[in-house]
C-alpha positions in Angstrom: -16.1 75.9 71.2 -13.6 74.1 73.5 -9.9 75.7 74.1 -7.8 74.2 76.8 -4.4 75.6 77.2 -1.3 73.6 79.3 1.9 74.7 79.5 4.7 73.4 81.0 8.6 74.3 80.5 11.7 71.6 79.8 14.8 71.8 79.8 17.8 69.8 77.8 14.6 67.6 75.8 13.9 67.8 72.3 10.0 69.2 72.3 8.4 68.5 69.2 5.1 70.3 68.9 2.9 68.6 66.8 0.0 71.2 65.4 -3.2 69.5 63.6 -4.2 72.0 61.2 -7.1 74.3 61.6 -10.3 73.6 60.5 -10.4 73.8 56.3 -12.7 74.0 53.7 -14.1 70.4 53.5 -16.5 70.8 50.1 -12.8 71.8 48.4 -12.0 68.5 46.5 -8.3 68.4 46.1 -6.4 67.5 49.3 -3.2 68.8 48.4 -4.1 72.3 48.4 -7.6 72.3 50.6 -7.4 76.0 52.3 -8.6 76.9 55.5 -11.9 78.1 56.7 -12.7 81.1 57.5 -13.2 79.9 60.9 -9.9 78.2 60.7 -8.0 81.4 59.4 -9.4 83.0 62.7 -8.3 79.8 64.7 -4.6 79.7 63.5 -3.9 83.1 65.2 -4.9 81.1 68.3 -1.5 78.6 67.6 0.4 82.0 66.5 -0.1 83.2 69.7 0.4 80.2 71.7 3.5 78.9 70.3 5.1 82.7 70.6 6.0 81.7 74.6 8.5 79.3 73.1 11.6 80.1 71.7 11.3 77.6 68.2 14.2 76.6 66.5 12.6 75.2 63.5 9.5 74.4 61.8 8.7 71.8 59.4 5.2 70.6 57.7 3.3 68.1 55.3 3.1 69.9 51.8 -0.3 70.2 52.4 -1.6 73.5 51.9 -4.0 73.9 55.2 -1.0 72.1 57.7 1.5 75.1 56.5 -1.2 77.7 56.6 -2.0 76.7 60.1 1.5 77.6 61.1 2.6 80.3 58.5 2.4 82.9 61.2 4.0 81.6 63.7 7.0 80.9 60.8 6.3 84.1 60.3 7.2 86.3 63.3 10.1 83.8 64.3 11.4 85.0 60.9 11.9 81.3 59.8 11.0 79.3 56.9 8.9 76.1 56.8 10.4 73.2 55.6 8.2 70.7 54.5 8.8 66.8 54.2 6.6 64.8 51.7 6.1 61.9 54.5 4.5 64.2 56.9 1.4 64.4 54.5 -2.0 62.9 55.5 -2.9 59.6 54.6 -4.4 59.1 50.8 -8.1 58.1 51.2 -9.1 55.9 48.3 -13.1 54.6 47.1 -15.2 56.1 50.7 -12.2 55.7 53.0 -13.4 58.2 55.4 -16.4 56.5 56.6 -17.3 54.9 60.1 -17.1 51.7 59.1 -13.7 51.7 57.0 -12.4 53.9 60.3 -12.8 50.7 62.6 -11.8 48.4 60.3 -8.6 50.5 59.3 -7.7 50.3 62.7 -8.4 46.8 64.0 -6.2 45.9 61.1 -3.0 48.7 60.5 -2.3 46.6 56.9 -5.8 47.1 56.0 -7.1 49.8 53.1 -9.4 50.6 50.9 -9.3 50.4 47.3 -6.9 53.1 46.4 -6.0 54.3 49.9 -3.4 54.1 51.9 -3.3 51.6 55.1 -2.4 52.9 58.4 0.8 51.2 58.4 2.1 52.9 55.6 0.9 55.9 56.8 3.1 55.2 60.3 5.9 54.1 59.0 6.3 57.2 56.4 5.8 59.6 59.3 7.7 57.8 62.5 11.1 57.6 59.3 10.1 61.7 59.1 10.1 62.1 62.6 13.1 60.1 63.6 15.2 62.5 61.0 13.8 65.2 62.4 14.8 64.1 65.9 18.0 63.0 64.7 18.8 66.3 62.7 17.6 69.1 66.2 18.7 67.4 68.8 17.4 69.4 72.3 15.6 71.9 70.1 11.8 73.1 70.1 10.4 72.0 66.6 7.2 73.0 65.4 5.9 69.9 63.0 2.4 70.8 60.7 0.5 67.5 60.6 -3.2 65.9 60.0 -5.8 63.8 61.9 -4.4 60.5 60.9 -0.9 61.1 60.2 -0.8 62.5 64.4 -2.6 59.8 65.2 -0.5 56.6 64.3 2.4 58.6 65.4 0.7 58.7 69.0 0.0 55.2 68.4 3.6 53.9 67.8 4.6 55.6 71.1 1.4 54.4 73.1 0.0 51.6 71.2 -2.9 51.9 73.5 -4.3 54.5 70.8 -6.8 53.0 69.1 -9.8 54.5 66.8 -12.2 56.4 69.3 -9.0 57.9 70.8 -8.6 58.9 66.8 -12.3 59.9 66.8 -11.8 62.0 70.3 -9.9 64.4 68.6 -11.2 64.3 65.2 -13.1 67.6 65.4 -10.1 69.4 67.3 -8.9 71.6 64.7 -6.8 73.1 65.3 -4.5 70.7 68.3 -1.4 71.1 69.7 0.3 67.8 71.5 4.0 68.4 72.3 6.2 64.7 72.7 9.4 65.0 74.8 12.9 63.2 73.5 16.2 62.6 75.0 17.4 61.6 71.9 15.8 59.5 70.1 13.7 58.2 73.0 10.2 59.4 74.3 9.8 60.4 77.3 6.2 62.0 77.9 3.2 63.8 75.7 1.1 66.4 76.8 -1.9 68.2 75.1 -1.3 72.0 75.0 -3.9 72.9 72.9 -7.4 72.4 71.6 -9.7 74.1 69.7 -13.1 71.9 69.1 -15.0 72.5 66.2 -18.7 72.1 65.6 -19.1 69.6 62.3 -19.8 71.3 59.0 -21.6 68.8 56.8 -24.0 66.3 56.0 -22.5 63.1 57.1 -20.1 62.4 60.4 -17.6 60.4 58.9 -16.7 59.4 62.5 -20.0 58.1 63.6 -22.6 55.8 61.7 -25.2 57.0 59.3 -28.7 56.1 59.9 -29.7 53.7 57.4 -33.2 52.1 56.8 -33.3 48.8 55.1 -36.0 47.2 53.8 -36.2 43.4 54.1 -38.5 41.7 51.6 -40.1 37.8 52.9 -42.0 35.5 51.7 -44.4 33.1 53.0 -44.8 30.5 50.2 -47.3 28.3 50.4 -48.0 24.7 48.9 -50.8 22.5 49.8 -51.8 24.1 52.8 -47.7 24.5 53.6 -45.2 27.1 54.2 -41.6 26.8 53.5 -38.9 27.4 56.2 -35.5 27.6 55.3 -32.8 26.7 58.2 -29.5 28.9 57.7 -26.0 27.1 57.7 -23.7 26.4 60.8 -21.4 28.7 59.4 -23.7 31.8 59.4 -22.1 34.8 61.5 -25.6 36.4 61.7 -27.7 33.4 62.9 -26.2 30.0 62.9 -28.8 26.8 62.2 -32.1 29.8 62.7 -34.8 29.0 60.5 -37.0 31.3 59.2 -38.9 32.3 55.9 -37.3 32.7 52.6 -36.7 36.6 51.5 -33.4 38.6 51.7 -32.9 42.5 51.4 -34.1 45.0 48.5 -31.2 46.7 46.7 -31.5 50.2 45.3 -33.9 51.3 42.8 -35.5 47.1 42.8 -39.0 46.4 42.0 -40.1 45.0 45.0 -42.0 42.1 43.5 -39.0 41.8 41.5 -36.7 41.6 43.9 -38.7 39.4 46.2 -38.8 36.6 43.3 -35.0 37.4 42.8 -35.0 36.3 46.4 -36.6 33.5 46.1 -34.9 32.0 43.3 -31.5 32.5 45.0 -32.6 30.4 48.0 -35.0 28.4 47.2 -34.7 27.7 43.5 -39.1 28.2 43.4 -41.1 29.8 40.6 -43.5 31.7 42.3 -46.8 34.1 41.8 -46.8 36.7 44.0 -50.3 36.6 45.4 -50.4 39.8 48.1 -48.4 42.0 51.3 -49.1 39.9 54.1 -47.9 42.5 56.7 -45.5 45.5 57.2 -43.3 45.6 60.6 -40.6 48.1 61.7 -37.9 47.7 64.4 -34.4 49.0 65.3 -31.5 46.6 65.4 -29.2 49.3 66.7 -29.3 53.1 67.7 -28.4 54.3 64.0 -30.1 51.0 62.0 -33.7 50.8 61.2 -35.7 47.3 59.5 -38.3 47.5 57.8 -39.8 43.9 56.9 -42.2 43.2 54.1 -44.1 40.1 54.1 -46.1 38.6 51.4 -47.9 36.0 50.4 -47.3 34.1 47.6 -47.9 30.4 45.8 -45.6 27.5 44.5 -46.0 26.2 41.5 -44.2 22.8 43.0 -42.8 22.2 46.2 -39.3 21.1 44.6 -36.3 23.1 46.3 -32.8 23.5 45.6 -31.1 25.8 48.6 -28.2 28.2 48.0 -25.0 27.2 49.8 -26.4 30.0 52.6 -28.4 27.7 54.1 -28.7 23.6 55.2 -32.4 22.0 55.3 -35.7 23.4 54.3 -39.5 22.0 55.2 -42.9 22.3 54.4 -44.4 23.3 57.7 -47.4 23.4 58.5 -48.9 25.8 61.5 -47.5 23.4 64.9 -43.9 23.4 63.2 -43.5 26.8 62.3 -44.8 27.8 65.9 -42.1 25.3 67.3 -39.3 26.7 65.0 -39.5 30.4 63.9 -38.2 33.2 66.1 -40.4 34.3 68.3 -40.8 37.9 67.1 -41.5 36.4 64.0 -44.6 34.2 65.3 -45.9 37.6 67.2 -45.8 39.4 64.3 -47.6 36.6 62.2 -50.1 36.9 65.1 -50.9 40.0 65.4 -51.3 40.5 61.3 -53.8 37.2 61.4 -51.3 35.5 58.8 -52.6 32.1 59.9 -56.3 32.8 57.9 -54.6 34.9 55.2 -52.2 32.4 54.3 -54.5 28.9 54.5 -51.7 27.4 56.6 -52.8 24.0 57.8 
């Protein structure tokens, strides 16, 4: 565990001190009124005591139950209430909207969302109309505001639009976190971190890094009079534009694989086929957290008349010189090394 303490006095400024809540009890389902740990009970007294060297002239939170608990003390011993504003309340995650994926695509694109979530935008512009009532209502006050991950975060965005997701995932395990911004009026002036406590993850999956994931990719090498067909993909393809390769595509969950190979094939290459046996089995990483596995079999036409999906622009029967000229070359190795060639009766 990280803390990091700054402090630093200012006078004739309105200091609003923005306190992440501590860290809560993630496996509790309802947002609204998810408690705190109790690690994060223990934490809070950490902000209690921290925000008792300031003289605070109000405090105000989300609704949300771990966001006023995280401050309730320091309400508390200042003999003051909390107020809490509805706007200040975290963003609504809809269908997986806390995932790695929906993270960076949330913010490359603040109008984006998830089914039945709420966009970073809207989350902003809820919280910046909070905050600019607050600043407008305790003018050269110290106000202590209970707030979330995101909510925090695309109010340091709208003041620094430099803050962008991994400065979001930077602090995404700092529970709690203490940022003060300075006003002279309604206009910023500076931000300081004051403090953090980092918290070891608690769970299964990081939402704020990939999960590994293995996929399976079946492939067929269909042959036809002593042919194999190759399939070029379209100009238009973001993975590989104009590659050819073999016909196959991935398995889905809980697929046959011989039935999902002739699924495949069907989609592509509009072919009938009898599956005659596994060529080969190769495995490779395409990233650090992505895993292929690649399944090649064999298998026969029962005519060599092709319709191609709209995925992909010209098709050929090859025999062995072409497909050495026109296949990727990890491809060709791995047809070497697995003696495809004899296997296969590829002229």
């Amino acid at each position: 565990m990280l803390v990091r303490k700054i402090t630093k006095g200012l006078i004739d400024l309105t200091s609003i001190f923005f306190v992440r809540h501590a860290q809560p009890v993630h496996s509790h389902e309802d947002d609204r009124t998810r408690p705190l740990s109790m690690g994060g009970i223990a934490d809070s007294k950490k902000v209690t005591e921290f925000l008792s060297r300031f003289s605070i002239d109000f405090f105000i939170s989300s609704p949300y139950k771990r966001s006023m608990d995280t401050i309730s003390e320091s309400a508390k011993m200042a003999n003051m209430k909390i107020h809490t504003d509805e706007r200040l309340r975290e963003r609504q995650k809809g269908d997986d909207g806390n995932n790695h994926g929906l993270f960076r695509k949330r913010w490359a694109d603040f109008n984006f969302h998830e089914q039945g979530g709420e966009s970073l935008a809207i989350v902003q512009k809820r919280n910046m109309d909070a905050l600019f009532d607050i600043l407008a209502n305790h003018k050269n006050k110290n106000v202590v505001v209970g707030t979330h991950g995101t909510a925090l975060s695309t109010i340091l965005n709208y003041y620094n639009p430099s803050f962008a997701c991994d400065d979001f995932l930077r602090i995404i395990d700092f529970m709690p976190y203490i940022v003060r911004l300075d006003f002279d009026g309604e206009t910023y002036i500076q931000q300081e971190e004051l403090l953090v406590v980092e918290k070891e993850f608690v769970g299964t999956n990081r939402a704020d890094k990939p999960n590994n994931v293995i996929i399976v990719a079946l492939k067929a090498i269909i042959v036809f009079n002593g042919k194999a067909l190759i399939i070029q993909r379209s100009s238009d393809d973001e993975v590989g534009a104009d590659t050819w390769e073999f016909v196959g595509g991935r398995l889905d969950f809980g697929e046959d694989l011989e039935v999902a190979l002739k699924r495949e094939i069907h989609e592509e290459a509009g072919l009938n086929v009898m599956v005659d046996k596994l060529l080969y089995a190769a495995t490779f990483k395409t990233h650090e957290y992505r895993q292929m596995v690649i399944l090649a079999y064999l298998c026969t036409a029962t005519n060599d008349k092709v319709v191609l999906s709209t995925e992909h622009q010209n098709y050929l029967w090859a025999n062995k010189k072409q497909i050495l000229e026109m296949l990727p070359k990890p491809l060709i190795t791995n047809m070497n090394q697995h003696d495809v060639w004899c296997n296969a009766n590829i002229e």
